[in-house]
FIBA-414207 format. One record per residue (C-alpha): residue in three letters; z, y, x. Coordinates in steps of 0.25 Angstrom, whole numbers, plus 2048, in hexadecimal, padded with zeros to 3 digits. Layout:
+-----+-----+-----+-----+
: res :   w :   v :   u :
+-----+-----+-----+-----+
: ALA :   Z :   Y :   X :
...
+-----+-----+-----+-----+
This chain:
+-----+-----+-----+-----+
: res :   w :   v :   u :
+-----+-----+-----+-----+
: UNK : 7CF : EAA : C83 :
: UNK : 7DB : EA6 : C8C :
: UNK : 7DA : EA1 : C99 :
: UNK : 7E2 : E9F : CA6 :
: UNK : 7DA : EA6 : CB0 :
: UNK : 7CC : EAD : CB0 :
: UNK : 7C3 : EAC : CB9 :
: UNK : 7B9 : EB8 : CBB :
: UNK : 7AC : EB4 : CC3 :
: UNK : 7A5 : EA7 : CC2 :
: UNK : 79E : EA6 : CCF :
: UNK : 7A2 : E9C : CD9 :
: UNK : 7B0 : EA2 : CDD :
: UNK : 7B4 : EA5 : CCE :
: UNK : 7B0 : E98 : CC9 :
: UNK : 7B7 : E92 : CD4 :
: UNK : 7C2 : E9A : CD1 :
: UNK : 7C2 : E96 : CC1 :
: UNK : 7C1 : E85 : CC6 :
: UNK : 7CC : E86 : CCF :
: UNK : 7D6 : E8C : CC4 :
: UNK : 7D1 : E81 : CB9 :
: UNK : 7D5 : E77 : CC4 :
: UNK : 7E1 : E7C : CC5 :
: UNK : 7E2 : E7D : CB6 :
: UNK : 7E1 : E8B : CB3 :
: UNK : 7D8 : E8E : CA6 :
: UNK : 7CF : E97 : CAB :
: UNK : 7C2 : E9F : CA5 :
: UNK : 7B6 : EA3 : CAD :
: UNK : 7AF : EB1 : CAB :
: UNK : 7A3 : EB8 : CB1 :
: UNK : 797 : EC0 : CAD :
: UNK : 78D : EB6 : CAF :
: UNK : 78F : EA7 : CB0 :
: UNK : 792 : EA0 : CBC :
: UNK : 78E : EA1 : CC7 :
: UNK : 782 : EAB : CC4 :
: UNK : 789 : EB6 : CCE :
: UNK : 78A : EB6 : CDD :
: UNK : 78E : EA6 : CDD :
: UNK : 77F : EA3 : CDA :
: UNK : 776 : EAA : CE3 :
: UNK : 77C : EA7 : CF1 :
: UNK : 777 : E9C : CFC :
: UNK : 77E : E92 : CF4 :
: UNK : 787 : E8B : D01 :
: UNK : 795 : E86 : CFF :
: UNK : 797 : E8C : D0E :
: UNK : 7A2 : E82 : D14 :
: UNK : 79D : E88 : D23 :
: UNK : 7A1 : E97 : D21 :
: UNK : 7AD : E97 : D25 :
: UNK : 7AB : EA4 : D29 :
: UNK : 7A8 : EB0 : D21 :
: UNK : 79D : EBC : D22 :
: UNK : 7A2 : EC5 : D2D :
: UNK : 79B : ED1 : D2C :
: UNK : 792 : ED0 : D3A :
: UNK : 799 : EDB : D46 :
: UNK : 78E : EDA : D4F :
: UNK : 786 : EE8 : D52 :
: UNK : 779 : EE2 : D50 :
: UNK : 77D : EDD : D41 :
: UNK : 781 : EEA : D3E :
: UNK : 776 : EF3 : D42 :
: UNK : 76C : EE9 : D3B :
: UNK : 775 : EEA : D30 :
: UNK : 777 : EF9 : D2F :
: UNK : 768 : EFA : D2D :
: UNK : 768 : EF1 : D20 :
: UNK : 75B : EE8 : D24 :
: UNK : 763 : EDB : D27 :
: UNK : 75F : ECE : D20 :
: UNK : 76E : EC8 : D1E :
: UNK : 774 : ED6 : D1C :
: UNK : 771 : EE2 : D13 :
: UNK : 77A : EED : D0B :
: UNK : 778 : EF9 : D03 :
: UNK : 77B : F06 : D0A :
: UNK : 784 : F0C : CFE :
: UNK : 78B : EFF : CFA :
: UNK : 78E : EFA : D0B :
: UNK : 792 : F08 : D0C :
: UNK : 79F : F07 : D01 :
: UNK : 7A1 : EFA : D07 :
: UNK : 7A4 : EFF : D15 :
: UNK : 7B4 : EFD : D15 :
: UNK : 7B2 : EEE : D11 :
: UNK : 7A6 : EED : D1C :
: UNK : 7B1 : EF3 : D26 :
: UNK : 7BA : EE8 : D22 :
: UNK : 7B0 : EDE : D21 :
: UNK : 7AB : EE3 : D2F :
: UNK : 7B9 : EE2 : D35 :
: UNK : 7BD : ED4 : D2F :
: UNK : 7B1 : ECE : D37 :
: UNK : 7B7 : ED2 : D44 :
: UNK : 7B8 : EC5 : D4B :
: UNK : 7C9 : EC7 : D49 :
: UNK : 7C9 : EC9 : D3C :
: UNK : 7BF : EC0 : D38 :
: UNK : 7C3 : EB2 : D3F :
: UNK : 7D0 : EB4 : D36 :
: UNK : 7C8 : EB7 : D2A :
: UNK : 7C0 : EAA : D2C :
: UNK : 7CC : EA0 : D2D :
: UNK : 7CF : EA6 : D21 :
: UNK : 7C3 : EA5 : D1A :
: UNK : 7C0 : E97 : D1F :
: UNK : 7CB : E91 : D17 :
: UNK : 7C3 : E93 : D0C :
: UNK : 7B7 : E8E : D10 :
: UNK : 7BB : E82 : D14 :
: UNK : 7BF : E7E : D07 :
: UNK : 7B1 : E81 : D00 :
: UNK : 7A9 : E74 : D01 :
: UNK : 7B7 : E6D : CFB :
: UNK : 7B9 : E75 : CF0 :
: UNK : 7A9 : E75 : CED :
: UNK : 7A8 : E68 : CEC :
: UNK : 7B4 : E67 : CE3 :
: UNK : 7AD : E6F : CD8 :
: UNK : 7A0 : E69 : CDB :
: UNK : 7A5 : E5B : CD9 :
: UNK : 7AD : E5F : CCC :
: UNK : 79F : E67 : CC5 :
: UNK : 795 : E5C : CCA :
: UNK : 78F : E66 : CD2 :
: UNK : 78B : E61 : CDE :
: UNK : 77C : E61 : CD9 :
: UNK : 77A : E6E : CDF :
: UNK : 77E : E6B : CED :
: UNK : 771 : E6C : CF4 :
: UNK : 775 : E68 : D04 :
: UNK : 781 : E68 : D0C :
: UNK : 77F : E73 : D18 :
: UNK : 776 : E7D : D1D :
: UNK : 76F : E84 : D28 :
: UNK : 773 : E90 : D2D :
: UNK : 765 : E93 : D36 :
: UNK : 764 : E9C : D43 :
: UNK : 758 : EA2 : D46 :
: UNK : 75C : EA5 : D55 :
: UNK : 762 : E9F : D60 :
: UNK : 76C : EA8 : D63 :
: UNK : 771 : EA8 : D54 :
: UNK : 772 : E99 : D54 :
: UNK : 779 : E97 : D5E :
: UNK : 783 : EA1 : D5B :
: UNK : 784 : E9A : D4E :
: UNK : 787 : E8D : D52 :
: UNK : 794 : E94 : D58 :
: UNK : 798 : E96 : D4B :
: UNK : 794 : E89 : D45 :
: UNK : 79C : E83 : D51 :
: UNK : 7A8 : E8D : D4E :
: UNK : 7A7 : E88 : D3D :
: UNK : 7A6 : E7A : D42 :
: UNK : 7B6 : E7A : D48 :
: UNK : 7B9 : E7E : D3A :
: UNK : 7B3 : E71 : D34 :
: UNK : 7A6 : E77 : D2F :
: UNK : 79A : E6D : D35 :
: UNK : 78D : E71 : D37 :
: UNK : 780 : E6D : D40 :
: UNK : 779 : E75 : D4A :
: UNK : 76A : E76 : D48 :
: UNK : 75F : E79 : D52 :
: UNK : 751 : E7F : D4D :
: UNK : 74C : E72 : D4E :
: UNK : 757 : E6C : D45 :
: UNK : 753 : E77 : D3B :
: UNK : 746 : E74 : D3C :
: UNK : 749 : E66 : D39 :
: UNK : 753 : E67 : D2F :
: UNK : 74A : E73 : D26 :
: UNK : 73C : E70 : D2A :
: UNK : 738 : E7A : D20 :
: UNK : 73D : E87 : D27 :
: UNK : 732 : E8E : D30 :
: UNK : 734 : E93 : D3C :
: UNK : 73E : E92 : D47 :
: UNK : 74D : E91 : D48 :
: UNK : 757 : E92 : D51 :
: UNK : 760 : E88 : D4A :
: UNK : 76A : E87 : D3F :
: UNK : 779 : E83 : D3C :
: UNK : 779 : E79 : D30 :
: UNK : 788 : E7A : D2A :
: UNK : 788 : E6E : D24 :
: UNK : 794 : E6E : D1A :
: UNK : 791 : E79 : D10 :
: UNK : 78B : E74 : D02 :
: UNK : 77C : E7B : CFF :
: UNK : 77C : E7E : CEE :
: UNK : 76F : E7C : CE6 :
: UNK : 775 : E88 : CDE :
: UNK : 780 : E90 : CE0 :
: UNK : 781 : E94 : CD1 :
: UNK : 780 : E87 : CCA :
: UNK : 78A : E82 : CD5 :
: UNK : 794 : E8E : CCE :
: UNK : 78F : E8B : CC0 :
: UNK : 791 : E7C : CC4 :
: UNK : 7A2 : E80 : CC6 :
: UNK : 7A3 : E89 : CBC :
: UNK : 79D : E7D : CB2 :
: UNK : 7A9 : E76 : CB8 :
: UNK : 7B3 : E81 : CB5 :
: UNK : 7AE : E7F : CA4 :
: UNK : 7AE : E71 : CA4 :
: UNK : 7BE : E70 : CA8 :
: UNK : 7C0 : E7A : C9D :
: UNK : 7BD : E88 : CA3 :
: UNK : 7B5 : E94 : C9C :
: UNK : 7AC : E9B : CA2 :
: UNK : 7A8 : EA9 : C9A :
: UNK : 79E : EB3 : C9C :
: UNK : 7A5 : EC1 : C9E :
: UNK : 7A8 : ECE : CA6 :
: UNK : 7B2 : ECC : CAF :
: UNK : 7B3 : EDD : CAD :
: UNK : 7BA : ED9 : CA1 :
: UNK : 7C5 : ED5 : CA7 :
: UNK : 7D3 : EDD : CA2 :
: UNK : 7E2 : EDA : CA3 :
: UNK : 7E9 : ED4 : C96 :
: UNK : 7F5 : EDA : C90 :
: UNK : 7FD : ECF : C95 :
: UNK : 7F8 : ED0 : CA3 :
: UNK : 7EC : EC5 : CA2 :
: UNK : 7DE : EC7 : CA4 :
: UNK : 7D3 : EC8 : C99 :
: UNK : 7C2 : EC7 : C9B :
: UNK : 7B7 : ECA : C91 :
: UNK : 7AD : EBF : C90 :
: UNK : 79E : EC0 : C8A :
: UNK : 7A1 : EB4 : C81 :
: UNK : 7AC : EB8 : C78 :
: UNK : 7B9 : EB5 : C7E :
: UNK : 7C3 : EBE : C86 :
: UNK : 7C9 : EB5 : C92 :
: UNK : 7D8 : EB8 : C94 :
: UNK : 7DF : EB2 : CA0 :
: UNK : 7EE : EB6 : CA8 :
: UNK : 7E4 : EB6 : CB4 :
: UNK : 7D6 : EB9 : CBA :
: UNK : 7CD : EB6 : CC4 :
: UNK : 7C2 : EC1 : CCA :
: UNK : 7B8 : EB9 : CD2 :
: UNK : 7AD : EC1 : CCF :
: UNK : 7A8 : EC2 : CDD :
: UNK : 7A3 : ECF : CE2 :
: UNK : 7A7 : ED7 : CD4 :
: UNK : 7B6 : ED1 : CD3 :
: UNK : 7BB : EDF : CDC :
: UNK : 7B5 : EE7 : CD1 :
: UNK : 7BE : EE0 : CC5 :
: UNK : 7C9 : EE0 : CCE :
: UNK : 7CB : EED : CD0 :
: UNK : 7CB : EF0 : CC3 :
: UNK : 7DA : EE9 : CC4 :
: UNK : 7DC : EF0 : CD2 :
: UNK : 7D7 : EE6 : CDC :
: UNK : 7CB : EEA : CE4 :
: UNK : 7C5 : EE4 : CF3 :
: UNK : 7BB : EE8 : CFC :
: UNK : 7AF : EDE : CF6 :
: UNK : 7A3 : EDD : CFF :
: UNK : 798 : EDA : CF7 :
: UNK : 78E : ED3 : CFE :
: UNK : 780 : ED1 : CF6 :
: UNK : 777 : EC4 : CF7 :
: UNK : 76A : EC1 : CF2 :
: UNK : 762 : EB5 : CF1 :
: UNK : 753 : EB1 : CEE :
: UNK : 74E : EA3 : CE8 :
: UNK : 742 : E9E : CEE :
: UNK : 738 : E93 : CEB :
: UNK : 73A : E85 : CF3 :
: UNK : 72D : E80 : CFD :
: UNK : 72C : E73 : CF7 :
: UNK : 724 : E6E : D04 :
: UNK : 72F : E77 : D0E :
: UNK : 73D : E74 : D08 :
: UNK : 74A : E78 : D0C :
: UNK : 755 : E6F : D0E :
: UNK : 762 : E78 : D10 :
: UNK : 769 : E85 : D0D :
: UNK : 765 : E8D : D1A :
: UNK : 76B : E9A : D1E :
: UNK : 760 : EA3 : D28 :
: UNK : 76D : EA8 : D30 :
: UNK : 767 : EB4 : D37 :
: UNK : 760 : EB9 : D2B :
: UNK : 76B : EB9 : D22 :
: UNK : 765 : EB1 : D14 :
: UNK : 766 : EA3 : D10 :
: UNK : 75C : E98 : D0B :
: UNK : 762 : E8E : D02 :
: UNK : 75B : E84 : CFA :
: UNK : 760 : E86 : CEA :
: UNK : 75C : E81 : CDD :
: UNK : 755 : E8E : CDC :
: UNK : 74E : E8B : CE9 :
: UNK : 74F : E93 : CF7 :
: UNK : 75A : E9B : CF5 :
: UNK : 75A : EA9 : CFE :
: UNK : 767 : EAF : CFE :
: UNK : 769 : EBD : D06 :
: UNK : 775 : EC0 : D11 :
: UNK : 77D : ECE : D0A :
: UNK : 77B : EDA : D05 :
: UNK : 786 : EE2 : D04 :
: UNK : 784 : EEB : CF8 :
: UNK : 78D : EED : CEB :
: UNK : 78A : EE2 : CE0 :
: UNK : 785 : EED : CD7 :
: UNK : 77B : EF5 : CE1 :
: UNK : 76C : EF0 : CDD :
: UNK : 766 : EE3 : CE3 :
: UNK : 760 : EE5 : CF1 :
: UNK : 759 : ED6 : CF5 :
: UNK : 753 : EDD : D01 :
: UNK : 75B : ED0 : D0A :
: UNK : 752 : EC6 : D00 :
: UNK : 746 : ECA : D05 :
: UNK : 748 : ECD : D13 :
: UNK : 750 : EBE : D13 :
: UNK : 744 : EB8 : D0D :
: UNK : 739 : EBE : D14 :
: UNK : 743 : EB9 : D20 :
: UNK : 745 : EAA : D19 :
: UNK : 737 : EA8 : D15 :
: UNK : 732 : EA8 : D24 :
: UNK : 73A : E9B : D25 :
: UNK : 73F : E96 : D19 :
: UNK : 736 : E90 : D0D :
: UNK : 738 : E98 : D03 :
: UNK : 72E : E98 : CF6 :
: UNK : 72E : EA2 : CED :
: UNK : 738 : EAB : CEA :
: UNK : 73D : EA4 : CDB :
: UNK : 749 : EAE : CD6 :
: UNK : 742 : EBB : CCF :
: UNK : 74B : EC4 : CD9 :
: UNK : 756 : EC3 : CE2 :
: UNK : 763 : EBF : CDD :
: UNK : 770 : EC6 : CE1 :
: UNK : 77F : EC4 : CE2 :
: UNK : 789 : ECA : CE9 :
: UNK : 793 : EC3 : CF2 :
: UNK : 7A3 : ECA : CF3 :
: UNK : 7A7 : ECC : D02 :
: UNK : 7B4 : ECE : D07 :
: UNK : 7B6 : ED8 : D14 :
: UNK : 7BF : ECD : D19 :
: UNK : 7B3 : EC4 : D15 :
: UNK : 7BD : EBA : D0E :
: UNK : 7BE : EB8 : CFF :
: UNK : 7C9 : EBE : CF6 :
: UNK : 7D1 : EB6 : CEC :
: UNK : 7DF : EB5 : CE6 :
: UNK : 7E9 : EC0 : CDD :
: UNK : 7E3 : ECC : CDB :
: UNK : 7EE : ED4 : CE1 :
: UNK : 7F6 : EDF : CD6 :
: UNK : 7ED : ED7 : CC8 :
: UNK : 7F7 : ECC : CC4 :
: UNK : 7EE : EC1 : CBF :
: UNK : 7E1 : EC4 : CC6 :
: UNK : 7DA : EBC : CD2 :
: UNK : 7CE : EBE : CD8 :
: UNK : 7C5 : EB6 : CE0 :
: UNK : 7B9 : EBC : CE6 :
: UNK : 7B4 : EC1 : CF5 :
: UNK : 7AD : EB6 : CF8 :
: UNK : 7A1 : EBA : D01 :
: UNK : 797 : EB1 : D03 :
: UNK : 79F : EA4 : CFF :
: UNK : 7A4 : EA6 : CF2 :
: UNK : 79A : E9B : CF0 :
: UNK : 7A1 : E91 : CFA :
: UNK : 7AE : E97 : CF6 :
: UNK : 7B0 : E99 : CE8 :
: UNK : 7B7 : E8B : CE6 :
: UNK : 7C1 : E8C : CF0 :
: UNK : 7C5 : E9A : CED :
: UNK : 7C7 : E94 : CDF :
: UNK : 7CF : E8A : CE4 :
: UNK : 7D8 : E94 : CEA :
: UNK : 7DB : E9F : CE0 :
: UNK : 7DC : E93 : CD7 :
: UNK : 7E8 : E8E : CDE :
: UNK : 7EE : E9D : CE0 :
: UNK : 7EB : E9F : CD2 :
: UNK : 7F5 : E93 : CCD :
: UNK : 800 : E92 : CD9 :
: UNK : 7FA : E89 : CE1 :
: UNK : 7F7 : E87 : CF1 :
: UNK : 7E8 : E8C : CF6 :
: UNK : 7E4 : E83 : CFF :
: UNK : 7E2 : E8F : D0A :
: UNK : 7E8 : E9B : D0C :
: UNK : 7E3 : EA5 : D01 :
: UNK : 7EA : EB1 : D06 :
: UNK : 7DE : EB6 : D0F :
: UNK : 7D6 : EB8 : D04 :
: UNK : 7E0 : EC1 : CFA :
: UNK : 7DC : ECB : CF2 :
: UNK : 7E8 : ED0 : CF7 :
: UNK : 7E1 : ED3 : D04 :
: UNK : 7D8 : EDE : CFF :
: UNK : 7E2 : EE6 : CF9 :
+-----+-----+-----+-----+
């Protein structure tokens, strides 16, 4: 079966990916192992994150990294043997957070983020999905003085770049979320990013979009992937057809460096680790907003599901056996304020988030395979990023003009 362009990953950056060619009029097919969404798009805190302009910089302070040298922190944890093969991307990554480094890695990164709400609501509008947003905004809460404070410093640094938001006292918390116990220093509400019932069905919602203006969607491995005599691309699916295109996508998140290098293109791919819990709602105690315990690391958000729990990261391979220690020590944490029920899922679900040592996402040619292009490195915002970065290669992809500068983040860069 013939097709313009296929696409390899149907989480949010690949199925972004896949809508933006079909806009463009590309005829475009859509494999992945499982359906959509079912990967690292469904598990995370479920924020369209317009206010993080800013990447994760890996923290340089002393304190940070004793307590994290000893492996018992809430928001941070690895596996000795995987961290320790990671350590010349660790290195970079520790390098790119120098302040230097890092304000010119922000700029960049900014660019993308402030096109996410836009390019959200495009596709939201377009598959009726606007259901599933639960809240506009959040509360990033502080638990001392000293931490609050210096947080409004940054709120009041993100605010010159247009991103708004309202500074809370313990009072205000207390007013604004009467069910939390305890006392608070205070919070920041950002109030422009878009809270999701469910990460997953907002994917699924897209990807429903993608088939209704005549896109397929297969069930396949992307490992079958293998070069046609005439210099296209070919891929096994588990219905029947063999898919043949003159060009590919890999958006396969934190396994796309593994199928590249198969064709010569590797990257140094942190892979960062997540797991999250559901809990049972307090029907007397409930919980308006997604709220993000900034000093422990884990983040409350009110789902379809119920109280999602999701962890900080893990920095293991995605292979190495499941290690939910950061589940219970977050909810033995979160259930002395929070209101959380019981626990609902019958164990802790993990995905694993692809981080960049430059902590910016990679997409574009991949450099020496004529007709690939990846998309993938995302972090923590493939979620909030997915369109956009569909948007781009899309318009690469066919000769047009990105609407930012796409060079910082070449796959070029890495080689």
């Amino acid at each position: 079966m013939k097709h313009e362009v296929i696409v390899l990953g149907a989480g949010m950056v690949g199925v972004g990916c896949a809508l933006h060619l079909q806009a463009l009029g590309k005829n475009v097919a859509m494999v992945d192992r499982r359906a959509p969404g079912l990967e690292t798009s469904y598990g995370n805190a479920g924020i369209i994150q317009r206010e993080a302009i800013a990447p994760y910089a890996l923290p340089r302070d002393l304190r940070f990294l004793l307590s994290g040298a000893a492996n018992r922190r809430v928001d941070v944890r690895y596996h000795a043997r995987d961290a320790a093969r990671m350590l010349g991307p660790l290195r970079a990554y520790h390098r790119n957070s120098a302040p230097a480094a890092y304000r010119q890695i922000a700029q960049e990164y900014e660019t993308l983020i402030a096109l996410s709400l836009e390019t959200h609501a495009q596709l939201m509008d377009a598959a009726d999905a606007n259901h599933l947003v639960a809240g506009q905004g959040y509360l990033m809460l502080y638990r001392t003085e000293r931490e609050l404070h210096s947080f409004f410093e940054v709120a009041d640094e993100r605010a010159l770049d247009g991103v708004n938001h309202i500074k809370m006292s313990g009072a205000d918390v207390a007013r604004e979320e009467p069910s939390l116990a305890g006392s608070f220093a205070g919070a920041v509400r950002w109030t422009d990013p878009l809270a999701i019932s469910s990460p997953g069905d907002l994917v699924q919602a897209y990807a429903r979009l993608f088939e209704q203006r005549g896109g397929a969607v297969h069930l396949g491995d992307a490992g079958t992937l293998r070069r046609t005599h005439a210099g296209g691309w070919q891929v096994d699916t588990a219905d029947g057809p063999t898919l043949e295109a003159s060009e590919v996508v890999v958006a396969l998140g934190p396994w796309t460096t593994q199928l590249t290098a198969r064709f010569g293109y590797t990257a140094p791919v942190i892979p960062k680790r997540g797991y999250h819990m559901h809990y049972a709602r307090l029907p007397q105690r409930p919980l308006h907003r997604t709220i993000i315990d900034a000093e422990n690391g884990y983040v409350i958000a009110p789902m379809k599901d119920g109280l999602r729990l999701t962890t900080g990261a893990e920095l293991a391979n995605v292979d190495s056996p499941r290690t939910p220690i950061q589940i219970d020590a977050a909810e033995k944490i979160a259930r002395q304020s929070f209101p959380l029920g019981d626990r609902v899922d019958p164990e802790p679900w993990m995905g694993t988030r692809p981080c960049m040592p430059d902590m910016k996402p990679v997409f574009g040619a991949v450099p020496g395979v004529p007709g690939m292009w990846c998309a993938f490195g995302h972090g923590h915002q493939g979620f909030t990023l997915g369109p956009v970065t569909g948007e781009l290669l899309a318009a690469m992809m066919t000769g047009a003009t990105p609407r930012v500068d796409v060079r910082p983040f070449s796959p070029g860069r890495f080689r």
